[in-house]
C-alpha positions as CSV (number, residue, x, y, z in Angstrom):
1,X,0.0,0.0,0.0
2,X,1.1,3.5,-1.0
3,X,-1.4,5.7,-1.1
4,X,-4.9,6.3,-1.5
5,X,-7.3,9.0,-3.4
6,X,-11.2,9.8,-3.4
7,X,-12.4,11.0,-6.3
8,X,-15.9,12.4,-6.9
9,X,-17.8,8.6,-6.9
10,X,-14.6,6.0,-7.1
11,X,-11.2,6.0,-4.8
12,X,-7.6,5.2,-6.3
13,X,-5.6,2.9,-4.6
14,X,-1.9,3.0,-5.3
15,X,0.0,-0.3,-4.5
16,X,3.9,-1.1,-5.6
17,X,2.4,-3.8,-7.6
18,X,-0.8,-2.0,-9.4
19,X,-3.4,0.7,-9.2
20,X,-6.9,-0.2,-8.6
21,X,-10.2,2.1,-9.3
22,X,-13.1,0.8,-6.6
23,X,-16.5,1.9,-6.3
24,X,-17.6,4.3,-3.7
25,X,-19.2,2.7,-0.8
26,X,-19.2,0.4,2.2
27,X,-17.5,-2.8,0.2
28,X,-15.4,-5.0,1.9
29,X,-14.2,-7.5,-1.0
30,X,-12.2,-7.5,-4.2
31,X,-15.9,-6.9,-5.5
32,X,-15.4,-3.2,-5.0
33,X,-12.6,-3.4,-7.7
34,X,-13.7,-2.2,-11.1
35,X,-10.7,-2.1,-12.8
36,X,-7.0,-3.1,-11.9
37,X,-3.8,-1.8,-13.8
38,X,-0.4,-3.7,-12.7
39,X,2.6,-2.0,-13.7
40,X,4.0,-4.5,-15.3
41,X,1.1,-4.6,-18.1
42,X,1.0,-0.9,-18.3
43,X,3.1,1.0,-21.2
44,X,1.7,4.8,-20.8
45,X,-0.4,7.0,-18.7
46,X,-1.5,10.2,-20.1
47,X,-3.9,12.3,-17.9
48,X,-6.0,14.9,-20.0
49,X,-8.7,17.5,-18.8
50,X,-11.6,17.9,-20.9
51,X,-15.3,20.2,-19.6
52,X,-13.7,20.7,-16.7
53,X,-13.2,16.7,-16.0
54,X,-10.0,15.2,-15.4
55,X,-9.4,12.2,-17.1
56,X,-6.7,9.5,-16.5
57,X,-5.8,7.3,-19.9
58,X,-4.0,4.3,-19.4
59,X,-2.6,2.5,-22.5
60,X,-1.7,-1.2,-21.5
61,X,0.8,-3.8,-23.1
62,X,-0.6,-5.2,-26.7
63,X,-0.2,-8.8,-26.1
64,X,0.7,-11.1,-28.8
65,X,-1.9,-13.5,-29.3
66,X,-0.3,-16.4,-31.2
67,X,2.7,-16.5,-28.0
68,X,0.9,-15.0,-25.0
69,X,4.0,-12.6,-24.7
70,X,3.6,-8.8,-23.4
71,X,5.0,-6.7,-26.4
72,X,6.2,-3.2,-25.4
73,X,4.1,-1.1,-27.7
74,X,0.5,0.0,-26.9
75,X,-2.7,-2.1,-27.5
76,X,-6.4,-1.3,-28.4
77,X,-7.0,-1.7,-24.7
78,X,-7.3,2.4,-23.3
79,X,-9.0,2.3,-20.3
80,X,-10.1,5.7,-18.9
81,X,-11.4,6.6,-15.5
């Protein structure tokens, strides 16, 4: 555990292994957990402001299908919170 952030209706968790967006509220389980970014699949994080919202864009690992192996470039999967 590093650090922790609320945020309007979800809370960051920062770990040394991953960040993890939960759900506001009084959850007590992984169930709270609606999406987890370990470092080692992430490749670039890009935080933009748009309307007065503050996104965070975080481009993971493309992954080659045929091997299974983490590639370094970027993939189609952009999550933003």
């Amino acid at each position: 555990f590093i650090a922790v952030e609320n945020i309007d209706s979800c809370c960051v968790l920062i770990s040394s292994k991953a960040v993890y967006f939960l759900k506001s509220g009084d959850y007590i389980d992984r169930e709270a957990i609606f999406l987890e970014v370990k470092y080692d699949d992430l490749y670039h994080c890009l935080v933009s402001k748009d309307h007065g919202n503050v996104y965070i864009q975080l481009t993971k690992k493309a992954v080659n299908t045929s091997s299974g192996v983490a590639m370094p470039g970027p993939s189609q999967q952009k999550p933003m919170v």
